[in-house]
N, CA, C and O atoms as a CHARMM CRD file, in Angstrom:
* protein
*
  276
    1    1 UNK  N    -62.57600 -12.54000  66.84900 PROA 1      0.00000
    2    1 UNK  CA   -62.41600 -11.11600  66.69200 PROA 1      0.00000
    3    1 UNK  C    -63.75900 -10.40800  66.59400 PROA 1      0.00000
    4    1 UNK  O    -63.97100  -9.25700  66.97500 PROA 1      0.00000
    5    2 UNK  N    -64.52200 -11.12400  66.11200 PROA 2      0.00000
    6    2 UNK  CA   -66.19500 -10.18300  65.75100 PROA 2      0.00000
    7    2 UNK  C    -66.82100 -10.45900  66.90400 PROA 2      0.00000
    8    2 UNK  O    -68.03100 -10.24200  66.85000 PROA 2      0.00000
    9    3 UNK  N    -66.19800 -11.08400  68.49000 PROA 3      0.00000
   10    3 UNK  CA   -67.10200 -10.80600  69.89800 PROA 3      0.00000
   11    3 UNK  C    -66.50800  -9.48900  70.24000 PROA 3      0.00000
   12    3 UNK  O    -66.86100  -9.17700  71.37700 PROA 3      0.00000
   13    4 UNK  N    -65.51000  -8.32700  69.52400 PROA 4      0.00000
   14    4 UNK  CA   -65.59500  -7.51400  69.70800 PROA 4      0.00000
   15    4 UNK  C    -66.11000  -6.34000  69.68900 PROA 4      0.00000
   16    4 UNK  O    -67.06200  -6.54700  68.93600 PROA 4      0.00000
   17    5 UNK  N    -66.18900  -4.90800  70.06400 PROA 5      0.00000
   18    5 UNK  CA   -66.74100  -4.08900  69.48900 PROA 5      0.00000
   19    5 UNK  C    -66.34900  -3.30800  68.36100 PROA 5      0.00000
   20    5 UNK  O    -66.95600  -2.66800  67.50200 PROA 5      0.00000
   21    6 UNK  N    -64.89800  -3.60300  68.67600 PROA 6      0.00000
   22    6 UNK  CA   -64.03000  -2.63500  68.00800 PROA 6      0.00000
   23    6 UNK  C    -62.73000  -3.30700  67.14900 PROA 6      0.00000
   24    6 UNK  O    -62.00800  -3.97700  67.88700 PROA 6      0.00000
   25    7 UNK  N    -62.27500  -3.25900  65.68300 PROA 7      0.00000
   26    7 UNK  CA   -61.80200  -4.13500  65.89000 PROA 7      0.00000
   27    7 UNK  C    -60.42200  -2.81800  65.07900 PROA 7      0.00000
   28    7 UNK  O    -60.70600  -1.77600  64.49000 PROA 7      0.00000
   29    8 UNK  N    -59.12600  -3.33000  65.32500 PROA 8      0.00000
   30    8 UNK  CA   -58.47300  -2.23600  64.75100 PROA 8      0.00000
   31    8 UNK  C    -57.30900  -2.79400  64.11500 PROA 8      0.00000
   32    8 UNK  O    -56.50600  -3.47700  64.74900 PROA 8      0.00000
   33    9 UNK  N    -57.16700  -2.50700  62.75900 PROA 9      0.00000
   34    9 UNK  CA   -55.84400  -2.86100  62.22600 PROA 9      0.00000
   35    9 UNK  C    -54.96700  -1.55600  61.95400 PROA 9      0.00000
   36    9 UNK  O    -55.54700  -0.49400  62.17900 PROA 9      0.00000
   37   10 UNK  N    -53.22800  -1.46600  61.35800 PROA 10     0.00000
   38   10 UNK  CA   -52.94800  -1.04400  61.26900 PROA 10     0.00000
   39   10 UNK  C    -52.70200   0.49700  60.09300 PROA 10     0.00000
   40   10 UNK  O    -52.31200   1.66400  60.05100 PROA 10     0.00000
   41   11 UNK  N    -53.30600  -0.68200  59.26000 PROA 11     0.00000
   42   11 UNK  CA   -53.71600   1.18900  57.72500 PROA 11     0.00000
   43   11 UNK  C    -54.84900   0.45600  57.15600 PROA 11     0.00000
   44   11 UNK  O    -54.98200  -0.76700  57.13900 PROA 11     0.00000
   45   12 UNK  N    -55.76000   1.46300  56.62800 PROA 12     0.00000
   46   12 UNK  CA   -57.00100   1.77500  56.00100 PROA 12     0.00000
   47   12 UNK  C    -57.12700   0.11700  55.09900 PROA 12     0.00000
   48   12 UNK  O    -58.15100  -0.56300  55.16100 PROA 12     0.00000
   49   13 UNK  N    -55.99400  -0.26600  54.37300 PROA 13     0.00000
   50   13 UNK  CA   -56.03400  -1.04600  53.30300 PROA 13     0.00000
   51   13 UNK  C    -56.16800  -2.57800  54.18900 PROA 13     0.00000
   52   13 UNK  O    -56.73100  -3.52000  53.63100 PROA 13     0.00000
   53   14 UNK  N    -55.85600  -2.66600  54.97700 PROA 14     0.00000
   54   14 UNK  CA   -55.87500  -4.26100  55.77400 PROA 14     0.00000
   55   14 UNK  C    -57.30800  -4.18400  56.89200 PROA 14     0.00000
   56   14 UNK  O    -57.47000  -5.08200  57.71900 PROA 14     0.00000
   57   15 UNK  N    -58.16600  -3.14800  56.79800 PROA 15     0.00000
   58   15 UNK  CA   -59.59300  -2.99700  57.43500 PROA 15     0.00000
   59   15 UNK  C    -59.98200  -3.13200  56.10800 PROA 15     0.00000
   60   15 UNK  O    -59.66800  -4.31700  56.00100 PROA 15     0.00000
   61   16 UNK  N    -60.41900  -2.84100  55.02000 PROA 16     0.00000
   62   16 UNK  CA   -61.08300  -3.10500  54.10100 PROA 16     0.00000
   63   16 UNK  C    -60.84200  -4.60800  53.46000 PROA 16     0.00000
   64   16 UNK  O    -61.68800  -5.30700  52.90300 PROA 16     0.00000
   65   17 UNK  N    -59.76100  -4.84100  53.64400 PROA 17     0.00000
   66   17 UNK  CA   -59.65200  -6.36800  53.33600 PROA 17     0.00000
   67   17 UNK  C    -60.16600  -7.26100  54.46900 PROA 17     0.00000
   68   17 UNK  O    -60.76400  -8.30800  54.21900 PROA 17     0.00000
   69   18 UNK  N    -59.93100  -6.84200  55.71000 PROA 18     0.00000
   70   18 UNK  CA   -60.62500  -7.66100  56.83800 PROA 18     0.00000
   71   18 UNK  C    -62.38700  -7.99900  56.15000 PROA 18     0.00000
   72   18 UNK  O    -62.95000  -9.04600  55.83100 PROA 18     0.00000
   73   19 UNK  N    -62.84200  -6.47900  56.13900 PROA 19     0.00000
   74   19 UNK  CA   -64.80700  -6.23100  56.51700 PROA 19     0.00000
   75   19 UNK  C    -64.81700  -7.91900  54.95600 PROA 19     0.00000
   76   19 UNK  O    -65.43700  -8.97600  55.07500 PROA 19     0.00000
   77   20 UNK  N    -63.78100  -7.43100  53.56000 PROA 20     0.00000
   78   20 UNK  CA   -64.11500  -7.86800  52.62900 PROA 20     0.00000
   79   20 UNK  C    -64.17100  -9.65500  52.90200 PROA 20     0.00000
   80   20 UNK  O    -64.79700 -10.50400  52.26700 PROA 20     0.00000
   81   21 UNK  N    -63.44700  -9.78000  53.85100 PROA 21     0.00000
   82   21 UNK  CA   -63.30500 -11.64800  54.23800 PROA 21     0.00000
   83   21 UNK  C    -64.74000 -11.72300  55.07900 PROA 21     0.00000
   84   21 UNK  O    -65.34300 -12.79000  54.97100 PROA 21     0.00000
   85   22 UNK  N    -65.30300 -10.75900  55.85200 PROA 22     0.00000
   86   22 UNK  CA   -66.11500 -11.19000  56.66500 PROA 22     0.00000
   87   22 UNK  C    -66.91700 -11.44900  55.71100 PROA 22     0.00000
   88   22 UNK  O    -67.56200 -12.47900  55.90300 PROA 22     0.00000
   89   23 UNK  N    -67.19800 -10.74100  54.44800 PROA 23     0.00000
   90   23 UNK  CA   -68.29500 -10.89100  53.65300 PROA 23     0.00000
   91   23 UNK  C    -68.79200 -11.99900  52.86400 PROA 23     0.00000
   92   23 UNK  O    -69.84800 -12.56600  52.58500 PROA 23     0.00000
   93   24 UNK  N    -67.11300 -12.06200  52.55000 PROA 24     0.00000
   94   24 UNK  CA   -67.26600 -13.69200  51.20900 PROA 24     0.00000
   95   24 UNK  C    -66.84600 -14.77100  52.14100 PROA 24     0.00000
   96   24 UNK  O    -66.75500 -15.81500  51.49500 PROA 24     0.00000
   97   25 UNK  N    -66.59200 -14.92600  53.23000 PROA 25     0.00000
   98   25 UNK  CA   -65.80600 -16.16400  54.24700 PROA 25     0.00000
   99   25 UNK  C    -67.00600 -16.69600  54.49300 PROA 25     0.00000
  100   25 UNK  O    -67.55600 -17.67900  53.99700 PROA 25     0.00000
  101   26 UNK  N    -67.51800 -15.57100  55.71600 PROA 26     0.00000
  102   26 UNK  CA   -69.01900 -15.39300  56.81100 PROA 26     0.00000
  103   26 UNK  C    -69.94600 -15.50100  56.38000 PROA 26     0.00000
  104   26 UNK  O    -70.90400 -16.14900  56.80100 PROA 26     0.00000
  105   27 UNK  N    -69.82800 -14.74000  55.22200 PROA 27     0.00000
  106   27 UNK  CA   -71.27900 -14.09600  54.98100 PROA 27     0.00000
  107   27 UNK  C    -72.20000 -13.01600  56.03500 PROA 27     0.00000
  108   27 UNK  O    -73.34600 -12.75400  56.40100 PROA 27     0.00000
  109   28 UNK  N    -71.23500 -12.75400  56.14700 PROA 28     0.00000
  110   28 UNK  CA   -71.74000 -11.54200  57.00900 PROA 28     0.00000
  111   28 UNK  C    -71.89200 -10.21400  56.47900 PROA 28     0.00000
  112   28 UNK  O    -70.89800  -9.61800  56.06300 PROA 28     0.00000
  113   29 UNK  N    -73.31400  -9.55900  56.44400 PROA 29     0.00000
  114   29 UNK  CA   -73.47600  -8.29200  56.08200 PROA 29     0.00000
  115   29 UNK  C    -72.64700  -6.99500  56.40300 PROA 29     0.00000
  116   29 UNK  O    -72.37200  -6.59900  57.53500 PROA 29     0.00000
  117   30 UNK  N    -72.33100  -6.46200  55.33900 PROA 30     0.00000
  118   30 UNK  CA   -70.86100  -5.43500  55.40900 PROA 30     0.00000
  119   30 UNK  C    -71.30100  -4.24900  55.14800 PROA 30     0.00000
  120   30 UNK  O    -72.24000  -4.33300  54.35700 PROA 30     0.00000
  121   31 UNK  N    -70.97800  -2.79400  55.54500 PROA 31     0.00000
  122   31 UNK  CA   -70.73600  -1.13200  54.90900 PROA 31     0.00000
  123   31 UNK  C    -69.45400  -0.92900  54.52600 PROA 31     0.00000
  124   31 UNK  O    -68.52900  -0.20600  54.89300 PROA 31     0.00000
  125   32 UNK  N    -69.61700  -1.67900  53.76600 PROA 32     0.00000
  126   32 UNK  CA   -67.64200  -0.42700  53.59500 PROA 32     0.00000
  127   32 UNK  C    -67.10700   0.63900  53.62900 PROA 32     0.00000
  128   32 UNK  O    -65.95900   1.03200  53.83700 PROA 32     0.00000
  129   33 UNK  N    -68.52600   1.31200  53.28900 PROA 33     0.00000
  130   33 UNK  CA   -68.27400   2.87500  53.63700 PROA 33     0.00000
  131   33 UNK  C    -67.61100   3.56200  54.99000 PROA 33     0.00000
  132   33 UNK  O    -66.62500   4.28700  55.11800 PROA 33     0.00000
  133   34 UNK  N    -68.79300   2.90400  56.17900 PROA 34     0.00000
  134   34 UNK  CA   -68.37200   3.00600  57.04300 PROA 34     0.00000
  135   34 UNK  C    -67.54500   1.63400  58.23700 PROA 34     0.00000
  136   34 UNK  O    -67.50200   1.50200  59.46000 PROA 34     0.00000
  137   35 UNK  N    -66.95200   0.76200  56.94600 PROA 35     0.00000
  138   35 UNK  CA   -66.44700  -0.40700  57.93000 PROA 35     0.00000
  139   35 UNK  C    -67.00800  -0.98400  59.11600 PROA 35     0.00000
  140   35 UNK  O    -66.26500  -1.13500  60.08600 PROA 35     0.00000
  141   36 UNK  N    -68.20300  -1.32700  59.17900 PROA 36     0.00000
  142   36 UNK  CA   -68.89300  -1.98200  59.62100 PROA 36     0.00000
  143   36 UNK  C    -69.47700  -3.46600  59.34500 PROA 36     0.00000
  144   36 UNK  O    -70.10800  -3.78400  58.33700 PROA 36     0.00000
  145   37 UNK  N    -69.16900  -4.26700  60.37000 PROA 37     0.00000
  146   37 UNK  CA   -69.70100  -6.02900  60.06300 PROA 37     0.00000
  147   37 UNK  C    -70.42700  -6.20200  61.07500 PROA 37     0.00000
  148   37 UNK  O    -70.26900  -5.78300  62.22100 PROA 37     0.00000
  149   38 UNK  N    -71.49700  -7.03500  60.49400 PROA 38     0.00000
  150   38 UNK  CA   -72.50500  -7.32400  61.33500 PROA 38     0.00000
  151   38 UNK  C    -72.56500  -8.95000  61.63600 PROA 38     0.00000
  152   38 UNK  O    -73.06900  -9.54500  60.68300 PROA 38     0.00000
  153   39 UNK  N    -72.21100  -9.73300  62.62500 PROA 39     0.00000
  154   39 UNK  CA   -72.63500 -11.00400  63.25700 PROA 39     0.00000
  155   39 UNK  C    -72.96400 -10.99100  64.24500 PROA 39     0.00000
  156   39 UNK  O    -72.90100 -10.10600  65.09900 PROA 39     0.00000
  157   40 UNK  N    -73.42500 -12.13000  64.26700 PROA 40     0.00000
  158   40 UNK  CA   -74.40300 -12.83900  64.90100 PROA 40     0.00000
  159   40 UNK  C    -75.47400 -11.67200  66.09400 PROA 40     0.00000
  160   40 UNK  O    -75.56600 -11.64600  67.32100 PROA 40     0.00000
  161   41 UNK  N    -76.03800 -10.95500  65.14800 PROA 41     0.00000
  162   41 UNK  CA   -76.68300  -9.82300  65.93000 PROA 41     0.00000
  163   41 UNK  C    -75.93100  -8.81200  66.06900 PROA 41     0.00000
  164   41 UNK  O    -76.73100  -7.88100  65.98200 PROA 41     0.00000
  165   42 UNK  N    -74.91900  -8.37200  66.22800 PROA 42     0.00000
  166   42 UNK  CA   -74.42800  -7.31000  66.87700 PROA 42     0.00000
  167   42 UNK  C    -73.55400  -6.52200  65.64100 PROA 42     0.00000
  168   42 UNK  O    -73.74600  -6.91500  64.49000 PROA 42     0.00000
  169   43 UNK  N    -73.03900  -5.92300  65.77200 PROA 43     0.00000
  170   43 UNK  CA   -72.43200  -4.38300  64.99700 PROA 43     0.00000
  171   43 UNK  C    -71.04100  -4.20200  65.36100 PROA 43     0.00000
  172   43 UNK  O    -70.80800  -3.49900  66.34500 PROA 43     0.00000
  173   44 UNK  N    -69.84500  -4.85200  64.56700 PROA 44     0.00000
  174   44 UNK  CA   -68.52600  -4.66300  65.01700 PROA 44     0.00000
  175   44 UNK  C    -67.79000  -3.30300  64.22500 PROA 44     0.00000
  176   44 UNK  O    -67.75100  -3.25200  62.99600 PROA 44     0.00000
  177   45 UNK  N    -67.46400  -2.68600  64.72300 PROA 45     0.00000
  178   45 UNK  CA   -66.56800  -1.39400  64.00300 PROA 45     0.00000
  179   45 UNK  C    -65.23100  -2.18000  63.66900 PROA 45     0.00000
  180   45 UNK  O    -64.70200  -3.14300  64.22400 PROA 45     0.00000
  181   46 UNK  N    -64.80200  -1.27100  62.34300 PROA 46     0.00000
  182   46 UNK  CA   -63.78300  -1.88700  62.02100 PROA 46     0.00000
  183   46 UNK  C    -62.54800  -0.21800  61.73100 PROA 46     0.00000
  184   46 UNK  O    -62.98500   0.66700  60.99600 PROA 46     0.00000
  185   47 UNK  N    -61.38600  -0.07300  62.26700 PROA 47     0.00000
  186   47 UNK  CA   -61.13900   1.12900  62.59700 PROA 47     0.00000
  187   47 UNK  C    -59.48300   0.79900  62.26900 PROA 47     0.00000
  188   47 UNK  O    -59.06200  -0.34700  62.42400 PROA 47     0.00000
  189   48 UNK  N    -58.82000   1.61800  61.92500 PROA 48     0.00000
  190   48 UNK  CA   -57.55900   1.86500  61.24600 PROA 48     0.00000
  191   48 UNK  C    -56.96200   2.41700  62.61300 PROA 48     0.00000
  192   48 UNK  O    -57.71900   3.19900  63.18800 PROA 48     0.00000
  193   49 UNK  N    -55.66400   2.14200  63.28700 PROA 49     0.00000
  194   49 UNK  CA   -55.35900   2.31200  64.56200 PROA 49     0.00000
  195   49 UNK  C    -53.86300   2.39200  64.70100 PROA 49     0.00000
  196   49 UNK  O    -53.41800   1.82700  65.70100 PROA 49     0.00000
  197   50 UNK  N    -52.88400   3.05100  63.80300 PROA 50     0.00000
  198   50 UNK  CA   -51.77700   2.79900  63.40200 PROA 50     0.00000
  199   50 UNK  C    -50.92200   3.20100  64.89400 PROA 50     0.00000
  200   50 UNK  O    -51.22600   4.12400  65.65000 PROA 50     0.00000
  201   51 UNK  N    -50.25300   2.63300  64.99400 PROA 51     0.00000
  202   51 UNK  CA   -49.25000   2.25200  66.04400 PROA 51     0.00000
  203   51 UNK  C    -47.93800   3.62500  65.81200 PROA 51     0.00000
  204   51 UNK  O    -47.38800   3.88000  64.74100 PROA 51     0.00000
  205   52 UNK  N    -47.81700   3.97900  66.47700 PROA 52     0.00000
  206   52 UNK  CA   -46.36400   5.26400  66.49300 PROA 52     0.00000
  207   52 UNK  C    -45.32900   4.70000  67.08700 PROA 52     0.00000
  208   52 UNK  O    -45.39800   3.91600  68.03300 PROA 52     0.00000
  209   53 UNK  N    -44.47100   5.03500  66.61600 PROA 53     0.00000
  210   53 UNK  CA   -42.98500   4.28600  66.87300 PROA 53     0.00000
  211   53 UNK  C    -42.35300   5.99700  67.36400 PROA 53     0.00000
  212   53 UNK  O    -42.52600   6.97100  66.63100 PROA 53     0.00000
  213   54 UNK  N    -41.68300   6.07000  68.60400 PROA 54     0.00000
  214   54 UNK  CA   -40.83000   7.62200  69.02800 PROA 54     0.00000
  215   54 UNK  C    -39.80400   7.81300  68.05600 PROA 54     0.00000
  216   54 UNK  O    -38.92800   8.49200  68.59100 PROA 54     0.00000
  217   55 UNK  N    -39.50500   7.53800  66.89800 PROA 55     0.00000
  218   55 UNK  CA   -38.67500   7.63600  66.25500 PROA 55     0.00000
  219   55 UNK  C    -37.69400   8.33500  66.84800 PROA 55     0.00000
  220   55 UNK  O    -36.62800   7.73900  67.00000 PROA 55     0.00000
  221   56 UNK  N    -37.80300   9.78500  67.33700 PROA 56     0.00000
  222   56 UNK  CA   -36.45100  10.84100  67.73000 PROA 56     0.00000
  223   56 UNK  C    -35.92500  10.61500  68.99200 PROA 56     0.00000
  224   56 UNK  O    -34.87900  11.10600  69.41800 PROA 56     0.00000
  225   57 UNK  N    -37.02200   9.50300  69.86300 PROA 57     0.00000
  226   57 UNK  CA   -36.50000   9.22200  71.48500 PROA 57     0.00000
  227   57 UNK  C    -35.47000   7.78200  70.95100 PROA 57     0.00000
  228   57 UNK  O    -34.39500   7.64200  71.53400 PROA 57     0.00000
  229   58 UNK  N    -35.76800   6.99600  70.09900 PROA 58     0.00000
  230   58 UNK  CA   -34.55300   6.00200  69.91500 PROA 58     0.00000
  231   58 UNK  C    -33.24300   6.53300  69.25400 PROA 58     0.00000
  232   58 UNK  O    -32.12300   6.10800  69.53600 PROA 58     0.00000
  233   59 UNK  N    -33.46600   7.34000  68.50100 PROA 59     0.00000
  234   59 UNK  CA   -32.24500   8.76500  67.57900 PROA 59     0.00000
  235   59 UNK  C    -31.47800   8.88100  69.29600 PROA 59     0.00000
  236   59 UNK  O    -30.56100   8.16900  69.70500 PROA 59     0.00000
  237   60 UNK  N    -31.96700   9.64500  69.82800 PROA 60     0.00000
  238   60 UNK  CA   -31.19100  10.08200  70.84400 PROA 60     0.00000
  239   60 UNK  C    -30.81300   8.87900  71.68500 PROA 60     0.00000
  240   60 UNK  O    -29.59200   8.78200  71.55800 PROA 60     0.00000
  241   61 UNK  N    -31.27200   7.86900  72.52000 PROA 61     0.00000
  242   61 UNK  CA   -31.04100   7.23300  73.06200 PROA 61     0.00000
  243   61 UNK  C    -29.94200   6.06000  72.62600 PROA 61     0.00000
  244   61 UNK  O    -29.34900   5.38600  73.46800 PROA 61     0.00000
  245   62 UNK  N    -29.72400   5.88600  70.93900 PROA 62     0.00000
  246   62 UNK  CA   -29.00300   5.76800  70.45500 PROA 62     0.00000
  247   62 UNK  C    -27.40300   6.51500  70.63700 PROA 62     0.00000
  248   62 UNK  O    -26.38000   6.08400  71.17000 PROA 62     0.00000
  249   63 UNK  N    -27.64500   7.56800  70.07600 PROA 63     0.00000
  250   63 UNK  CA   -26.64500   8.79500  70.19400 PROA 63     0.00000
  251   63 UNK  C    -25.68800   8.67900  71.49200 PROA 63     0.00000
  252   63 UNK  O    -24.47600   8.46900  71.54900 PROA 63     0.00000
  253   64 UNK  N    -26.65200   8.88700  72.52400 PROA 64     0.00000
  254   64 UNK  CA   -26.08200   8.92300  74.50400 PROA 64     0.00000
  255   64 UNK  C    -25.79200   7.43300  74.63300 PROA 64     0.00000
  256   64 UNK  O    -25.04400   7.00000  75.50900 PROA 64     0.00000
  257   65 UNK  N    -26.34500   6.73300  73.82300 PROA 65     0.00000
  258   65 UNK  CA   -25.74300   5.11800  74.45400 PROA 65     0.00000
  259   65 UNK  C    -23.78400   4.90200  74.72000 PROA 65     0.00000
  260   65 UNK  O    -22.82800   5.00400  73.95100 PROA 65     0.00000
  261   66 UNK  N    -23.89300   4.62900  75.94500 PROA 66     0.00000
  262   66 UNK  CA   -22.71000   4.67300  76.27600 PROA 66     0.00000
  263   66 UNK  C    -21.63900   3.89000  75.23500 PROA 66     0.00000
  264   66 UNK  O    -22.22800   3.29100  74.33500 PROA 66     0.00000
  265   67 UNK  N    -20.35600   3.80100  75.20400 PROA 67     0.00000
  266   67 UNK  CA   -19.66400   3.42600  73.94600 PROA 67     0.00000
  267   67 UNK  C    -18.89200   2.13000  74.08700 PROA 67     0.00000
  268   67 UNK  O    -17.97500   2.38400  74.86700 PROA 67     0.00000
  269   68 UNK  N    -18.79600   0.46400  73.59000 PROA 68     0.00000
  270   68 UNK  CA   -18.18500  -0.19600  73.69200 PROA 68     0.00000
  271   68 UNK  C    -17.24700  -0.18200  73.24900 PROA 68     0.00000
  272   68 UNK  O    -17.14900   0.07300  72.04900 PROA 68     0.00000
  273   69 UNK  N    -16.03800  -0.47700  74.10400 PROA 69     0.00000
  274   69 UNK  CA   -14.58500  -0.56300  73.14800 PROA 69     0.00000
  275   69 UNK  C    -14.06000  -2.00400  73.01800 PROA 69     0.00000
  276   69 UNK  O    -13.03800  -2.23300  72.37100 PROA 69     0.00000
């Protein structure tokens, strides 16, 4: 995951626990501030990327779903 640039989990609280493993696992130098890990040379962002679900397009598509009898 850290040959990436970017790395993205789903809420704020599971990126801060990520950077926190790189730190005590790796040993890899951390910002928490700005979620940043640093290996083997390079600078990985660590970024909160939450996923959207259409909630009101499955409501409806539900709804119109034709009816088994």
């Amino acid at each position: 995951m850290l040959g990436c640039d970017v790395v993205g989990f789903h809420i704020d609280d599971y990126c801060v626990n990520f950077v926190d493993c790189c730190q005590r696992r790796l040993g890899c130098r951390v910002d928490r501030k700005n979620l940043l890990v640093e290996h083997g040379g390079r600078t990985v962002r660590v970024r909160a990327l939450p996923i959207g679900i259409p909630f009101k397009r499955f409501v409806t598509l539900a709804e119109n779903a034709p009816k088994v009898s």
